[in-house]
C-alpha positions, 0 to 999 in steps of 0.5 A: 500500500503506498501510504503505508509505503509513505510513512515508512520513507518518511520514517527512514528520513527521520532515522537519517537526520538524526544521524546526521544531527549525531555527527554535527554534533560531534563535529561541534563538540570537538571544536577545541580538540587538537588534530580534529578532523570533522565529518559529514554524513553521506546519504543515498537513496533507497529503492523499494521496487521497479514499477515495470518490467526489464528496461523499464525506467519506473521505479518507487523509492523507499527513503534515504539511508546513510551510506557512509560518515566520511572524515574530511581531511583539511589542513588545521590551523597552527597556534602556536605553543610554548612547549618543544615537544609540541608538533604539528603536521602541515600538508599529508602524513600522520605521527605513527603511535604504538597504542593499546590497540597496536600500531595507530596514527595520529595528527594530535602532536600534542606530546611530553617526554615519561620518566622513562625519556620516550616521547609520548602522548598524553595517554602514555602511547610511543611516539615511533621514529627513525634511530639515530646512531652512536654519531648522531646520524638517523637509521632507517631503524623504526622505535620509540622515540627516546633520550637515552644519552643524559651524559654525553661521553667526551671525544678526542680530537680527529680532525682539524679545518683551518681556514686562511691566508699566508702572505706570499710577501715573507721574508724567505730568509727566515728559518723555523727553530723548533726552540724559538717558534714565535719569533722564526715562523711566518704565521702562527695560528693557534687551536685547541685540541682535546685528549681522549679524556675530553681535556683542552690543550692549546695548540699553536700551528706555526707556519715557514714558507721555504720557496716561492710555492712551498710552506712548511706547518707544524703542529705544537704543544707545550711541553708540560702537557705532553709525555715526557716533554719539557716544561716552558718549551713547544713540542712538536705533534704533527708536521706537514706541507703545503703546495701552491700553484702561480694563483695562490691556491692550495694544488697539493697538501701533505701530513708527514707525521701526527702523534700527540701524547698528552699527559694525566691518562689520555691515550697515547699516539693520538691521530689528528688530521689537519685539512687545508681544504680539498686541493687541486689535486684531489679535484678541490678549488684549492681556496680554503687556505690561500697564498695571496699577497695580503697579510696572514690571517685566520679566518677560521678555525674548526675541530670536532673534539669536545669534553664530556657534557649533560644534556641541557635542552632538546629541540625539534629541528625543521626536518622532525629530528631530535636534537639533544643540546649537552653543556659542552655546547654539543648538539646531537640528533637522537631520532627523527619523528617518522610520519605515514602517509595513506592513498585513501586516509578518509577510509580510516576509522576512528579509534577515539582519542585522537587516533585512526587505524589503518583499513583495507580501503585505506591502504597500507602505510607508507612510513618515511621522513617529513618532508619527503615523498608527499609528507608534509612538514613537522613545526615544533611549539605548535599545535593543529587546531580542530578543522571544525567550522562553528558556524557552518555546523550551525547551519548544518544542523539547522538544515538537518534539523528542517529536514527532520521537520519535513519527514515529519510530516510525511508521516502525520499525512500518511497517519491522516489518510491511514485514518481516512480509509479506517473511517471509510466503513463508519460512513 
């Protein structure tokens, strides 16, 4: 009967729109809730039979029914925090969280460090990343995210940049006397260099142009600081050459011999290399130590030696790297954040608590570095804000809320014609 056909269409649109009502509902409340992304429910029509036979284009329908609530996966807005663990994900991806319920994704990065130095969220789930290695370099090795480096261990120093220019202008009658640097070198620059033991020694490299396109260096050390050196005279560690072309660059350089014994514990035969820059020889434009007719001077000297050092600060860089910032003024990566990015991320489904599972509509996972392969960038001291629309949501609800109306009264008509054909007998 279609009037009784009727109210139950009008039946299903009541059901719809109060569904719909639930998730506008949703979407407001969530308003203030970090990394939010709103839905909207999509309907679709339902058919009760066809009027013809085949071919035939009539058919009766049979209500709305909701097909589907879809997650719209619009860019937040940043606000910004004070917090350093605090992140927020602009463009794709999701933070990868190790959750009660297994492996989840998130785009709340609102996260603290446990007692236990892991990052993670306000429910106490695992941040994962990429680890870094013993030297600060990131792995493609996923974990959880954590500090475990409070004391960083004091390393010797390999290797020494010099940066500078020695005036090809010398006076070439001046030869170099080891017992007399200061005063029978060209140039001298100093350095300081650090024993195993994480200990500065002051070092002077003294610097002897010996022909029109030659130099002599040699590294020394005072004599109280190195084994069996004698106290008030420089010792010498380290010895090389240097070779320039009619341009004043750098076209070869060479290390005759590097061995530096401090005292007080410190291993013995220390190594330390001293680079001039890369040469012409070797393929280099030979220009970070020059020989031009200008004074000697310095412009800058480099070592990667350091004492030992506590960890003062951590700091997320642009890249989504951790970095611990130490006392001896060292700063070293200890992970990186790791962000997934899916080929459908509107087919996960809500866990509750800012979190999402991956479905077989959703695709698999694709796990790599922000900023790369279509993942979006990571901001420290910032937080995504809901995408909820207050005043679009009113005026869904409004719209649902007419519709529901509307249905309503589908029903109420159908009732009073039901009631007409009941009366049919009575008169």
């Amino acid at each position: 009967m279609g009037i009784l056909s009727s109210m139950y269409t009008g039946f299903s649109g009541i059901q719809g729109q109060g569904e719909a009502l639930a998730v506008y509902g949703d979407n407001i409340s969530n308003a203030s809730t970090t990394g939010f992304k709103t839905a909207r429910p999509e309907f679709k029509d339902a058919v009760a039979k066809s009027m013809g036979g085949a071919g035939s284009n009539g058919s009766s329908g049979r209500g709305t029914k909701l097909g589907n609530i879809r997650t719209v996966f619009s860019q937040g807005t940043l606000s910004q925090t004070e917090s350093p663990t605090d992140l927020a994900i602009t463009g794709n991806g999701f933070f990868v969280i190790d959750s009660n319920e297994g492996r989840a994704f998130s785009r709340d990065g609102s996260f603290h460090f446990d007692k236990e130095g892991k990052l993670v969220t306000s429910q106490g789930e695992k941040i994962q990343g990429f680890q870094a290695d013993g030297d600060g370099k990131i792995t493609s090795k996923m974990g959880a995210l954590s500090v475990d480096r409070a004391v960083l261990d004091a390393k010797g120093t390999q290797k020494v940049d010099l940066f500078a220019n020695l005036d090809s202008r010398v006076d070439m009658s001046v030869k170099f006397d080891p017992s007399n640097p200061d005063k029978t070198s060209h140039f001298a620059t100093g350095v300081t260099v650090y024993d195993t033991n994480g200990a500065a020694h002051a070092t002077t490299v003294y610097f002897n142009k010996v022909d029109g396109h030659n130099w002599e260096w040699k590294a020394m050390a005072k004599g109280e600081e190195i084994e069996g050196g004698t106290p008030g005279k420089m010792m010498q560690q380290a010895s090389g050459k240097l070779t320039y072309n009619d341009d004043g660059k750098l076209s070869e350089q060479s290390m005759d011999d590097s061995s530096f014994n401090f005292t007080k514990g410190s291993k013995p035969n220390q190594k330390v290399e001293f680079n001039f820059g890369k040469d012409i020889a070797k393929g280099g434009d030979g220009l970070q130590v020059t020989q031009y007719g200008a004074n000697s001077e310095a412009y800058k000297t480099v070592q990667d030696g350091y004492t030992s050092g506590t960890i003062s600060a951590l700091k997320f860089e642009d890249d989504g790297s951790l970095a611990a910032v130490y006392s001896n003024g060292e700063t070293v990566k200890v992970g990186q954040v790791a962000l997934a990015k899916f080929e459908s991320p509107e087919d996960l489904i809500k866990l509750g608590g800012n979190k999402f599972k991956e479905t077989r509509s959703s695709g698999q996972p694709t796990i790599g570095a922000p900023n790369s392969g279509g993942r979006g960038t990571i901001s420290s001291k910032a937080l995504e804000s809901s995408t909820t629309d207050i005043a679009g949501e009113f005026i869904n609800l409004m719209q649902a809320q007419r519709n529901f109306q509307a249905n309503s009264k589908v029903i109420g008509v159908g009732d009073e014609l039901m009631n007409e054909i009941i009366n049919l007998k009575r008169t």
